[in-house]
Backbone as JSON, one array per atom type, in Angstrom:
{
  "sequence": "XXXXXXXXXXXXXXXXXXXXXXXXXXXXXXXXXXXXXXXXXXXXXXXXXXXXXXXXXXXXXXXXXXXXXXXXXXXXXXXXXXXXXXXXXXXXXXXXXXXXXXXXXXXXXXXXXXXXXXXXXXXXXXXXXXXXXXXXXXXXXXXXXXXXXXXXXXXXXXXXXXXXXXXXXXXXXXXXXXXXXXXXXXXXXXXXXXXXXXXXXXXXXXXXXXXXXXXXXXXXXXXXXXXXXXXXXX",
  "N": [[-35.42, -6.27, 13.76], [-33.33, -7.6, 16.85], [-30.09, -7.09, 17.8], [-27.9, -8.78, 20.2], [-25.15, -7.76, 22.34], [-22.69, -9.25, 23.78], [-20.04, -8.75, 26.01], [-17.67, -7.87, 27.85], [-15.84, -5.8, 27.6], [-16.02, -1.8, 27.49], [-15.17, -0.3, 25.46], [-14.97, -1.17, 23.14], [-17.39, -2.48, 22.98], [-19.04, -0.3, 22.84], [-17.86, 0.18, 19.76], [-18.47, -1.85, 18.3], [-20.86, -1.39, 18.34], [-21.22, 0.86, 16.9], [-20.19, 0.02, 14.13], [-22.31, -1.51, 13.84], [-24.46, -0.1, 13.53], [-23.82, 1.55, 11.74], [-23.62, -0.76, 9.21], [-26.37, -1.22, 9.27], [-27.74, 1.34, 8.67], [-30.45, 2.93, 8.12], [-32.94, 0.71, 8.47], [-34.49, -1.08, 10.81], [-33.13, -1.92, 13.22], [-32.45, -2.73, 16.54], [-29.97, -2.72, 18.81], [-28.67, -4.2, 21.71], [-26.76, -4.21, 24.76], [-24.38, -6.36, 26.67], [-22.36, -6.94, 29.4], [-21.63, -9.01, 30.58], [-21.86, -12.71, 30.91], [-23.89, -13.63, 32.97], [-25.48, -11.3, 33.04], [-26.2, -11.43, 30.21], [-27.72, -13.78, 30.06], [-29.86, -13.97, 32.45], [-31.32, -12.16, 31.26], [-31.63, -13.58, 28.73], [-33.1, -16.09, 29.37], [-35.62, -14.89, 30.59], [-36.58, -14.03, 28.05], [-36.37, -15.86, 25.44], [-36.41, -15.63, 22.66], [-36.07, -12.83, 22.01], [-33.7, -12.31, 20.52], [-32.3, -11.68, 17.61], [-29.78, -12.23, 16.35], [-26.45, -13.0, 18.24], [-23.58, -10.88, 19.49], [-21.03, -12.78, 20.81], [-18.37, -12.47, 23.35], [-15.45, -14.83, 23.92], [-13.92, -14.36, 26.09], [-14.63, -13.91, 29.33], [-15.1, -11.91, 32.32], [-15.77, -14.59, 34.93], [-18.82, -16.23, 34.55], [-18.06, -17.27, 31.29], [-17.87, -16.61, 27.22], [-18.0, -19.35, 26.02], [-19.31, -21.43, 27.83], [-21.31, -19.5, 28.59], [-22.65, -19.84, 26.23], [-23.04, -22.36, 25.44], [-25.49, -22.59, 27.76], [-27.14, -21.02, 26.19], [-27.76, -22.74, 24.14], [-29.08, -24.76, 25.13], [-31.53, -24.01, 25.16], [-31.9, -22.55, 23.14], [-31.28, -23.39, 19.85], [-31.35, -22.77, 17.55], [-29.99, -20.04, 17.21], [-28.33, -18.16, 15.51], [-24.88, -17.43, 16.82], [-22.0, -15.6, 17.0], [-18.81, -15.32, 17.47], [-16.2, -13.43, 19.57], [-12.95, -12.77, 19.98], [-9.67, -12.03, 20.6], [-7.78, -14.54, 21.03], [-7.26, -17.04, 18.55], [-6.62, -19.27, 19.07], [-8.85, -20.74, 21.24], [-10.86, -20.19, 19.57], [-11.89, -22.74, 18.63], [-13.19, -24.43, 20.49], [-15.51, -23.31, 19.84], [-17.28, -24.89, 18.33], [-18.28, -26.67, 19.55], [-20.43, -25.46, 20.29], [-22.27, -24.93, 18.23], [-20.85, -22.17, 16.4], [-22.16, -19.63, 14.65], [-19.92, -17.69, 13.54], [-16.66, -16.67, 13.92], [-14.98, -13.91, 14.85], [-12.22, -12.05, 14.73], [-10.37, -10.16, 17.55], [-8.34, -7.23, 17.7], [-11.65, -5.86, 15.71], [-11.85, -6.39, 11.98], [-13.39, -4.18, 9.34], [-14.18, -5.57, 7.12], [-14.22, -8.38, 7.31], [-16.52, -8.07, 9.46], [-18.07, -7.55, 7.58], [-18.84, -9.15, 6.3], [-19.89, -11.46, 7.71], [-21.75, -10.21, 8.71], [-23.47, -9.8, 6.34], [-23.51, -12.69, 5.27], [-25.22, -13.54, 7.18], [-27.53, -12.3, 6.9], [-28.36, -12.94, 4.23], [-28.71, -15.32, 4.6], [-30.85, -15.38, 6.66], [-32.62, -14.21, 4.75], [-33.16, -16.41, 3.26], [-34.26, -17.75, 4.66], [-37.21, -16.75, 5.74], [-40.32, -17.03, 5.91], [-43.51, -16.55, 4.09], [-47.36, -16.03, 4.34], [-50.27, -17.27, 2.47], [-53.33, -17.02, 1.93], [-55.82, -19.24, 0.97], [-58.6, -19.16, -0.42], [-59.96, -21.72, 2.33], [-57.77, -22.3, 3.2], [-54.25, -21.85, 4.25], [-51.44, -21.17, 3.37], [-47.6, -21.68, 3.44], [-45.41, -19.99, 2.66], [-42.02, -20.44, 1.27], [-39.85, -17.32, 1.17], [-37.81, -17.44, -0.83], [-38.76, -19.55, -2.7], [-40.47, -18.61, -4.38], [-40.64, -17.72, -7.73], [-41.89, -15.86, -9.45], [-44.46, -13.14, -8.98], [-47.52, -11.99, -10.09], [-49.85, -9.81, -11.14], [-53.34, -9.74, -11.32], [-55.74, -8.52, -12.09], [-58.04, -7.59, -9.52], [-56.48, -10.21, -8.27], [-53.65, -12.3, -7.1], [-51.35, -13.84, -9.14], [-48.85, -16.37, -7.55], [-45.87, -17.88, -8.65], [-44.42, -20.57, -8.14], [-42.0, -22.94, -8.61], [-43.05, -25.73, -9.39], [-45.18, -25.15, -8.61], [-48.6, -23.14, -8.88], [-50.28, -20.22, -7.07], [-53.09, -18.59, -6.95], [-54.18, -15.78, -5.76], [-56.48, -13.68, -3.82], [-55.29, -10.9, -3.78], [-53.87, -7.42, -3.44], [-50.73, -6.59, -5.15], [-49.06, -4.83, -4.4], [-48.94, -5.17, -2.02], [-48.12, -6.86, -1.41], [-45.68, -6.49, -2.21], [-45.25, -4.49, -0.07], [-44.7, -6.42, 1.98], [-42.72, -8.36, 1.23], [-39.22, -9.09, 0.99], [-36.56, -6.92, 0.45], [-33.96, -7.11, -0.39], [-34.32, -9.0, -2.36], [-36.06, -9.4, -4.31], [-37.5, -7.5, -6.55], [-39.23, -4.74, -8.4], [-40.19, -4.68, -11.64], [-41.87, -3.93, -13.11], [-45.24, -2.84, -13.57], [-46.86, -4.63, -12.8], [-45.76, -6.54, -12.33], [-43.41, -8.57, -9.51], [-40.4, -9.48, -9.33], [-38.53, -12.78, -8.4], [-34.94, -12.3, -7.7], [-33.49, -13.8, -7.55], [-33.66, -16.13, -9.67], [-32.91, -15.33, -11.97], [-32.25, -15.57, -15.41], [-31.3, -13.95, -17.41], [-30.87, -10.64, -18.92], [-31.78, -7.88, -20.76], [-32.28, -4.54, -22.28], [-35.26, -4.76, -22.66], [-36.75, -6.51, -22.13], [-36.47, -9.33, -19.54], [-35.33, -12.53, -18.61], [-36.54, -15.44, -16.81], [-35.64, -18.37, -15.43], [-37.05, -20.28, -15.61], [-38.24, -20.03, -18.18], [-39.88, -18.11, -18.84], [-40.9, -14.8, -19.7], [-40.51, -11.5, -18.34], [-41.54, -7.9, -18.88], [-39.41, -5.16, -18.99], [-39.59, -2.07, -17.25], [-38.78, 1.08, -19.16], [-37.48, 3.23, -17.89], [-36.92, 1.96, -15.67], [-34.74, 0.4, -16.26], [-31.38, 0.95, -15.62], [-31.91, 1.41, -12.69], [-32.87, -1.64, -12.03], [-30.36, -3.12, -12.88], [-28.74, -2.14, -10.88], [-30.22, -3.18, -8.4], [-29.83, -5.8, -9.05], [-27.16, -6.24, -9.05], [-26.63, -5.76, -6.42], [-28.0, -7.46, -5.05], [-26.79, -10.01, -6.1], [-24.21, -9.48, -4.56], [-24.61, -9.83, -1.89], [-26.67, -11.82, -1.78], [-25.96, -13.71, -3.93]],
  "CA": [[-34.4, -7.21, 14.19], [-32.85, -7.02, 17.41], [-29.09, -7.96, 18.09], [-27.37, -8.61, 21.28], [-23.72, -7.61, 21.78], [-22.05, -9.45, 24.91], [-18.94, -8.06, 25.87], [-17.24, -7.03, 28.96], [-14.84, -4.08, 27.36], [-16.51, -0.72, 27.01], [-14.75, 0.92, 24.4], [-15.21, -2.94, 22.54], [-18.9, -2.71, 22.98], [-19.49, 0.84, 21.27], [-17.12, 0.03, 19.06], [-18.99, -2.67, 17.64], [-22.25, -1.61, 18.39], [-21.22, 2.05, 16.5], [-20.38, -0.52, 13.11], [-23.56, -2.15, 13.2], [-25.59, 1.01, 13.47], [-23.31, 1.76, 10.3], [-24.03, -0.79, 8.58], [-27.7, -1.64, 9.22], [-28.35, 2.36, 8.52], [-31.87, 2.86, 8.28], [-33.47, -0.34, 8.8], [-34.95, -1.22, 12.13], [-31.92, -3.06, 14.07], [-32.36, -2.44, 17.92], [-28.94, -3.25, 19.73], [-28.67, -4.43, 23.13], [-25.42, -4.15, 24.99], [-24.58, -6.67, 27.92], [-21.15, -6.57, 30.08], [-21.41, -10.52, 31.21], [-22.36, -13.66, 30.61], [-24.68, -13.86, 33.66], [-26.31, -10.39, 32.91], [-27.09, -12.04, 29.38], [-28.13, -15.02, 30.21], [-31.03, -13.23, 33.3], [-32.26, -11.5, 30.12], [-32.44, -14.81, 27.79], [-33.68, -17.28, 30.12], [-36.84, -14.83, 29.87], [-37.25, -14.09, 26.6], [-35.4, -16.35, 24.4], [-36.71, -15.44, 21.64], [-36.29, -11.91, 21.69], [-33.18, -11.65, 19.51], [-31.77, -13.02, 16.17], [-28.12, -12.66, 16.32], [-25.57, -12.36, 19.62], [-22.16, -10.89, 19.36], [-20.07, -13.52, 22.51], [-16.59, -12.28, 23.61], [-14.92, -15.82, 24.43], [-13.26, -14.12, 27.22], [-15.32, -12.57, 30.07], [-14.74, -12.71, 33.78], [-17.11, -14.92, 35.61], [-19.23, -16.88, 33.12], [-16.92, -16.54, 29.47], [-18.51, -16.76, 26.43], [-18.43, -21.07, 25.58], [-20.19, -21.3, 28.87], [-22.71, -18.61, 28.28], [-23.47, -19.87, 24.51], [-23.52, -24.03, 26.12], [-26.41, -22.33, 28.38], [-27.92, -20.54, 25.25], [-27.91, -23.56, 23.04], [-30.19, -25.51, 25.76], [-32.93, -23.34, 25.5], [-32.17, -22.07, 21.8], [-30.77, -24.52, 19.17], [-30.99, -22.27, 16.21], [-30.04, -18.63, 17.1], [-26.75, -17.44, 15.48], [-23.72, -17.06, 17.23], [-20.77, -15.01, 16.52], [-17.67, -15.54, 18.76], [-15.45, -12.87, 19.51], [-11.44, -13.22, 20.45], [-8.1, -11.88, 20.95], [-6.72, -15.18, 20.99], [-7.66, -17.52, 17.99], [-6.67, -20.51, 19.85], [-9.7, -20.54, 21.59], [-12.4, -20.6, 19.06], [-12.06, -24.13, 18.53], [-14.2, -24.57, 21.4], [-17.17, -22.97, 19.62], [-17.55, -25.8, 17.16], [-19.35, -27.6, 20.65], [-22.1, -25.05, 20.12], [-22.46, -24.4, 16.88], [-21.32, -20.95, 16.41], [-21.98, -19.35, 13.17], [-18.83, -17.36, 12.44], [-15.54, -15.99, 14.4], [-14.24, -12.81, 14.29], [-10.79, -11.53, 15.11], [-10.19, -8.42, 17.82], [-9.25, -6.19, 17.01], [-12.26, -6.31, 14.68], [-11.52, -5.78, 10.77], [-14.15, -4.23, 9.23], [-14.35, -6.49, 5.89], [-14.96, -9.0, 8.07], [-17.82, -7.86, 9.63], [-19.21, -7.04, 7.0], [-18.99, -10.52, 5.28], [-20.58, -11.89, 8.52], [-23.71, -9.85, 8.37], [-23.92, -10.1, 4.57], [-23.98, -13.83, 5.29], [-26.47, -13.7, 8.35], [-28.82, -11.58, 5.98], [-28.64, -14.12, 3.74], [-29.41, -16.81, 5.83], [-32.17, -15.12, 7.33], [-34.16, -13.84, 4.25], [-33.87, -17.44, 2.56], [-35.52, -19.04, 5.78], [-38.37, -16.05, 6.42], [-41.88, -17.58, 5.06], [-44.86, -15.46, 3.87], [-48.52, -16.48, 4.15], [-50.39, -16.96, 1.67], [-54.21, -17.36, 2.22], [-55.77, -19.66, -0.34], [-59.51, -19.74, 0.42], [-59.91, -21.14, 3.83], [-56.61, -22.54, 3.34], [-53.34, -20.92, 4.67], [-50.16, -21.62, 3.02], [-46.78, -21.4, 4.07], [-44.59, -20.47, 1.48], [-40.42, -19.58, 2.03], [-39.95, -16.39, -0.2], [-37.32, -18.04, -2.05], [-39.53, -20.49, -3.13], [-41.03, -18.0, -5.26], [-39.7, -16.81, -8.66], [-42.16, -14.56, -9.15], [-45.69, -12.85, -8.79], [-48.01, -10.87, -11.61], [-50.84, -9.01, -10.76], [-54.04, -10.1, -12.19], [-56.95, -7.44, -11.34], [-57.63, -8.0, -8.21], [-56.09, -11.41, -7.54], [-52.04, -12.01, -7.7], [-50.72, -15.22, -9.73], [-47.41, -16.29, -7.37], [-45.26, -18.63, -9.49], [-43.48, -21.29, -7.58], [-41.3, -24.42, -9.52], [-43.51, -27.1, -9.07], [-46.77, -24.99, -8.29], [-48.44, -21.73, -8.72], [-51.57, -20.23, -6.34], [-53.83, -17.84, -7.56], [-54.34, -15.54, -4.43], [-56.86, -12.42, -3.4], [-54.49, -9.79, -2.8], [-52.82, -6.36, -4.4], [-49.36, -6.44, -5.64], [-48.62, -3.41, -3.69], [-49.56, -5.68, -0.42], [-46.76, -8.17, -1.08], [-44.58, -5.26, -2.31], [-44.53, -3.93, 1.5], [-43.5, -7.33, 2.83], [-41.36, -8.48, 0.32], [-37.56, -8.91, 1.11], [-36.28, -5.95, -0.73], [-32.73, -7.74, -1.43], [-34.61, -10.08, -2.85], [-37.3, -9.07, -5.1], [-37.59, -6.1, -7.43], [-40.77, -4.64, -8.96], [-39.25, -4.37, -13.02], [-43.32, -3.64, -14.11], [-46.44, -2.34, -12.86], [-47.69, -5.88, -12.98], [-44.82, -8.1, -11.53], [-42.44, -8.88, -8.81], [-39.75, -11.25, -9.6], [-36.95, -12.59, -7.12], [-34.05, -11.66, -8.33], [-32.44, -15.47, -7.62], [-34.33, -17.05, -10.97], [-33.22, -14.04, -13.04], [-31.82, -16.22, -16.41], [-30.63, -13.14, -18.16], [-31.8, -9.27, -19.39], [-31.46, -6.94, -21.8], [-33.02, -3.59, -22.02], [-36.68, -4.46, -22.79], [-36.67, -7.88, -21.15], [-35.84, -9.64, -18.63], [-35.8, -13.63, -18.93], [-36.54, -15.67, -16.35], [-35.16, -19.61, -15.2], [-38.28, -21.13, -16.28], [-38.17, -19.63, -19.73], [-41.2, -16.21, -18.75], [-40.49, -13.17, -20.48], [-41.07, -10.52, -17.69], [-41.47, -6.57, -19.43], [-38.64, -4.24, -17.93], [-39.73, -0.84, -17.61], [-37.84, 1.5, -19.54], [-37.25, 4.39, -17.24], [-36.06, 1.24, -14.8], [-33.43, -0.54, -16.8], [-30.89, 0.9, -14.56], [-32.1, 0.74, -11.13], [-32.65, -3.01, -12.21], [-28.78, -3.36, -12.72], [-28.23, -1.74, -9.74], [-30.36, -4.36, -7.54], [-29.5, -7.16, -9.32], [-26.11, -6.61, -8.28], [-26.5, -5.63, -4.65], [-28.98, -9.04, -4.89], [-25.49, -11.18, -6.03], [-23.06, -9.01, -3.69], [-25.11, -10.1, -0.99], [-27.55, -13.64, -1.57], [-25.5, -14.48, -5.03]],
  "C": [[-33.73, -6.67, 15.44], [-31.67, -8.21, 18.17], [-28.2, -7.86, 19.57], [-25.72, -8.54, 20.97], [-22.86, -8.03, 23.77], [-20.67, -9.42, 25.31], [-18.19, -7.68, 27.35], [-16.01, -5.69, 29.06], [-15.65, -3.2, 26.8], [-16.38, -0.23, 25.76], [-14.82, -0.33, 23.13], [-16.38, -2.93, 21.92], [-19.62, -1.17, 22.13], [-18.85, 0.93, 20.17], [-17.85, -0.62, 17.65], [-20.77, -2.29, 17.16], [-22.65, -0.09, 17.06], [-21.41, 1.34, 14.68], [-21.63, -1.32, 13.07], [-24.53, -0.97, 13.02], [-25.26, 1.4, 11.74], [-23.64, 1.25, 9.21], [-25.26, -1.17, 8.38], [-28.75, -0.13, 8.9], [-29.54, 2.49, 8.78], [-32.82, 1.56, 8.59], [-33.75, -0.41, 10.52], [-34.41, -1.93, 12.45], [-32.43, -2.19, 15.02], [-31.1, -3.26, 18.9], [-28.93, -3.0, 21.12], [-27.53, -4.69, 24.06], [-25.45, -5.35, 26.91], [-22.81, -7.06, 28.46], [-21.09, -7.72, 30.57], [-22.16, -11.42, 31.12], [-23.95, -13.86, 31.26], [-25.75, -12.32, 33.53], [-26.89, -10.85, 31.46], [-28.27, -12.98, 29.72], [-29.82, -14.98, 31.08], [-32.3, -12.83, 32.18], [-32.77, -12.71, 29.36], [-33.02, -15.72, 28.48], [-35.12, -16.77, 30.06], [-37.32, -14.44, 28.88], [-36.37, -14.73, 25.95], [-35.34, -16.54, 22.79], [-36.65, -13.86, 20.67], [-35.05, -11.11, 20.89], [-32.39, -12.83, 18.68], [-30.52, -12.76, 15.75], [-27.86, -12.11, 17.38], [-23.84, -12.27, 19.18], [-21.45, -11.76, 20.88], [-18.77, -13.19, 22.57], [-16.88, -14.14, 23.96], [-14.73, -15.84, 25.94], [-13.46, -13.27, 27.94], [-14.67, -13.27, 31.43], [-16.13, -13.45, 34.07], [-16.99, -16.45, 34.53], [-18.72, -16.43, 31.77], [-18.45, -17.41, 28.53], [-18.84, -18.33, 25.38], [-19.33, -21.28, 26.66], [-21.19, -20.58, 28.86], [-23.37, -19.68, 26.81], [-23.52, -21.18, 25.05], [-24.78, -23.89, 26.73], [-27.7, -21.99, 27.18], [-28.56, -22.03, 24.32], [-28.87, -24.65, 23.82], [-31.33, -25.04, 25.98], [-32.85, -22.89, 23.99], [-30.98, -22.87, 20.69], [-30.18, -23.68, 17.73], [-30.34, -20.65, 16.08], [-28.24, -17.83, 16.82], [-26.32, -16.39, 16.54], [-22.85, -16.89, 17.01], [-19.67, -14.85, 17.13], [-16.72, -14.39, 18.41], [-13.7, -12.73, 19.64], [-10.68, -12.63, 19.97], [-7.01, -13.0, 20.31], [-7.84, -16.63, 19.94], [-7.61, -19.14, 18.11], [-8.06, -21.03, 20.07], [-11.65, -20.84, 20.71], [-12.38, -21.75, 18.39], [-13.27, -24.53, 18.98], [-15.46, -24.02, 20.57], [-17.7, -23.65, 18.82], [-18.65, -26.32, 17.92], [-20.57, -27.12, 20.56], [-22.05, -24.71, 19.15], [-22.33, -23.2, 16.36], [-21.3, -20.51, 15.19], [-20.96, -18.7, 12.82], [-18.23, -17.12, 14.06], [-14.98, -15.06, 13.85], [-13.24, -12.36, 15.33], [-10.97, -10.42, 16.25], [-8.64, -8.64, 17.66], [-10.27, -6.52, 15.76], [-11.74, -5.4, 13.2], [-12.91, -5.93, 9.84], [-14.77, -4.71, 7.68], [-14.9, -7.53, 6.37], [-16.15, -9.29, 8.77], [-18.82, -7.93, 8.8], [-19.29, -8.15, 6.32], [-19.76, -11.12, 6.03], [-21.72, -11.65, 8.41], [-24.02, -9.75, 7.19], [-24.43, -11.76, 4.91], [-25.25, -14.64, 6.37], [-27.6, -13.01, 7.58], [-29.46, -12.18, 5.24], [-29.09, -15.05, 3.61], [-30.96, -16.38, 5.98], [-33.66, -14.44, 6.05], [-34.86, -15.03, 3.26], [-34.87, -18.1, 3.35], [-36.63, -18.23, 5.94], [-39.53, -16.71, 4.82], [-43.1, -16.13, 4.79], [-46.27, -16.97, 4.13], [-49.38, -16.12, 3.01], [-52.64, -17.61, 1.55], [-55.4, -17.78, 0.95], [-57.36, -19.93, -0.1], [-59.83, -20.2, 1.99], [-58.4, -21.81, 3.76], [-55.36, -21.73, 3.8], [-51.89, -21.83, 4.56], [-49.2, -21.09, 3.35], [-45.56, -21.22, 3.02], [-42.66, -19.93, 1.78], [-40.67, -18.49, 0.53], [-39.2, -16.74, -1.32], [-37.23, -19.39, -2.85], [-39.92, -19.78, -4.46], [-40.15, -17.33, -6.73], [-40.36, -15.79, -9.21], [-43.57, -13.92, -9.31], [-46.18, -11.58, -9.85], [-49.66, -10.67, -10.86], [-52.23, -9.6, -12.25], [-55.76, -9.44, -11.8], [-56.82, -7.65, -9.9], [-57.01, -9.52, -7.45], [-54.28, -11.44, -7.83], [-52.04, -13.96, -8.37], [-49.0, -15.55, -9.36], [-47.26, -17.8, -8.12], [-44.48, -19.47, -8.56], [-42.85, -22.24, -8.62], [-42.02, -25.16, -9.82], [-45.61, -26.3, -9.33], [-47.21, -23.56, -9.11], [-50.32, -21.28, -7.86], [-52.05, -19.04, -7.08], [-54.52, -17.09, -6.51], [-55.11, -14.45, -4.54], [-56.5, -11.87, -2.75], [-54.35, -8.74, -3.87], [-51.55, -6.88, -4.28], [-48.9, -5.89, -4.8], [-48.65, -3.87, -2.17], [-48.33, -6.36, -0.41], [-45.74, -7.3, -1.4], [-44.1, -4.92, -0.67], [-44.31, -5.47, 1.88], [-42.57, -8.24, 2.39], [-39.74, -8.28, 0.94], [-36.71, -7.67, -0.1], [-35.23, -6.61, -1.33], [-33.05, -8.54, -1.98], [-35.65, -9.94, -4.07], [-37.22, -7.82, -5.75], [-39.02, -5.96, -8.61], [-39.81, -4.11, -10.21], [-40.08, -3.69, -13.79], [-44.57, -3.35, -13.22], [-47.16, -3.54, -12.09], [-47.05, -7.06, -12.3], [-43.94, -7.66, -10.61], [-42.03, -9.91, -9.1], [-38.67, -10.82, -8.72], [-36.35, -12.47, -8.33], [-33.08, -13.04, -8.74], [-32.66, -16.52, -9.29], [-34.69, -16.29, -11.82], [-32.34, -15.2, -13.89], [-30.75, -15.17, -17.1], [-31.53, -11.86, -18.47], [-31.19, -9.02, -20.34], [-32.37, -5.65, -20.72], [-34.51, -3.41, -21.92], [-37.27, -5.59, -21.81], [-36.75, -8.53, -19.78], [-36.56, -11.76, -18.39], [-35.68, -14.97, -17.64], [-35.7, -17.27, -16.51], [-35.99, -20.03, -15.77], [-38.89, -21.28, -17.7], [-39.11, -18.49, -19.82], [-40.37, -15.83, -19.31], [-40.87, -12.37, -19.23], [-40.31, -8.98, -18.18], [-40.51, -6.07, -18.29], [-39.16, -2.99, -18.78], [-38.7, -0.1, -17.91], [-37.33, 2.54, -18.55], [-36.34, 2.8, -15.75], [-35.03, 0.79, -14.9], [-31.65, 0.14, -15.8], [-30.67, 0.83, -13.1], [-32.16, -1.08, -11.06], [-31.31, -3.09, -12.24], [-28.67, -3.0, -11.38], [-29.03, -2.73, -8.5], [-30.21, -5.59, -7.9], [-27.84, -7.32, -9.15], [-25.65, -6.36, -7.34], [-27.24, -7.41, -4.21], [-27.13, -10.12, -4.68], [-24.37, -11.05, -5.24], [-23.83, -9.66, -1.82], [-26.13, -12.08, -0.83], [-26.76, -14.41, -2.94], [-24.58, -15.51, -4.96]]
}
C-alpha cells in the first residue's frame, strides 16, 4: 500500500508520516511526502493509480487542498480522501469531493487511528481474489466467503448462495488471505471471521449452521483474532 501525505508544514508532515509508520508497523505501507498541491498533483496526473489513501491539508499556499482534491476527483472518483485543518469551518467544503474523513490539527491520535481502522476496513471488504474454475476465472470479494476446507488436493470455498470446488492448496490461499479477516482454527479450514455464529473450546459454529474443529493448542490465539477481527471490521 502506498499513502500520500500532502502538506506544506514540515514538522506536520513527519509528524504524521512518523504515526503512520507506527501504526502500519511491519506491513508494507510506502509513504510519500508532498509540500503542495501542484507538486502532488505533477505526480498524480501520471500515475493515478499509484496510491490508495492521501492525507490533504485544506490550507496550502498556491493550490489548497479543495482545489487539489476537485483536480484529483476528475481523474480518480474512488480514491480516499482525508482532509486535514486547523480551522473546522472549512471542511464543509470537502463534502463537494467526497472526502472520506476529517481530522482535526493538531492531530489526536485516537482519531487517527479510527480513520485507518475504518480505511482498512473498507479496503479489505472491497479486495477480490481469483478463483480459477476450469477454464473459467471467477471473481470472488473475500467477504463473500465464509469459509474454505481443504479437500486433498482441491479446496471447497463456501460462499451463501454458492460453493466452487477449486485446484489449489490451502496454504496458497493462506498467503493471500486478509489476515484480519480470516483465521486458520484447523489444518483443514479457513473461516472468515465475519460468519463466526459462536465458539466454545472444541468448536466453533458457523452462520450457516457448519461445525468447524478448533484446534486445541489454538483456542486462545482464536480469541485473540476474533477480537482484533471486531475491534477493527466488527
Amino acid at each position: 500500500m502506498k499513502i500520500a501525505i500532502c502538506d506544506d508544514e514540515v514538522n506536520f508532515q513527519k509528524a504524521l508520516q512518523g504515526k503512520l509508520e507506527e501504526h502500519y508497523s511491519m506491513l508494507e505501507v510506502e509513504i510519500e511526502v508532498f509540500s503542495s498541491g501542484i507538486d502532488f498533483m505533477n505526480r498524480f496526473k501520471k500515475y493515478p493509480m499509484e496510491f490508495q489513501m492521501i492525507f490533504m491539508d485544506i490550507e496550502m499556499q498556491g493550490l489548497d487542498g479543495i482545489e487539489t482534491s476537485k483536480l484529483i476527483r476528475k481523474i480518480n472518483q474512488s480514491i480516499p480522501i482525508i482532509f486535514l485543518t486547523s480551522h473546522t469551518e472549512l471542511a464543509m467544503e470537502g463534502y463537494e469531493v467526497d472526502a472520506f474523513r476529517f481530522l482535526d490539527k493538531p492531530l489526536k491520535m485516537e482519531k487517527l487511528v479510527k480513520t485507518l481502522h475504518d480505511f482498512d476496513s473498507l479496503r479489505l471488504l472491497d479486495s477480490k481474489i481469483e478463483l480459477q474454475d476450469g477454464e473459467r476465472t471467477i471473481l470472488v470479494n473475500w467477504s463473500e466467503i465464509q469459509y474454505i476446507q481443504s479437500e486433498n488436493v482441491y479446496i471447497n470455498v463456501l460462499l451463501e448462495d454458492t460453493q466452487y470446488l477449486i485446484r489449489k492448496k490451502l496454504s496458497n490461499m493462506e498467503e493471500q488471505m486478509p489476515k484480519q479477516m480470516f483465521y486458520k482454527p484447523h489444518r483443514s479450514y479457513l473461516i472468515n471471521l465475519g460468519f463466526v455464529k459462536f465458539f466454545d473450546g472444541k468448536k466453533i459454529m458457523m452462520k450457516n449452521g457448519n461445525e468447524i474443529p478448533l484446534s486445541r493448542g489454538k483456542r486462545n490465539d482464536f480469541k485473540i483474532s476474533m477480537r482484533n477481527y471486531l475491534r477493527v471490521l466488527g
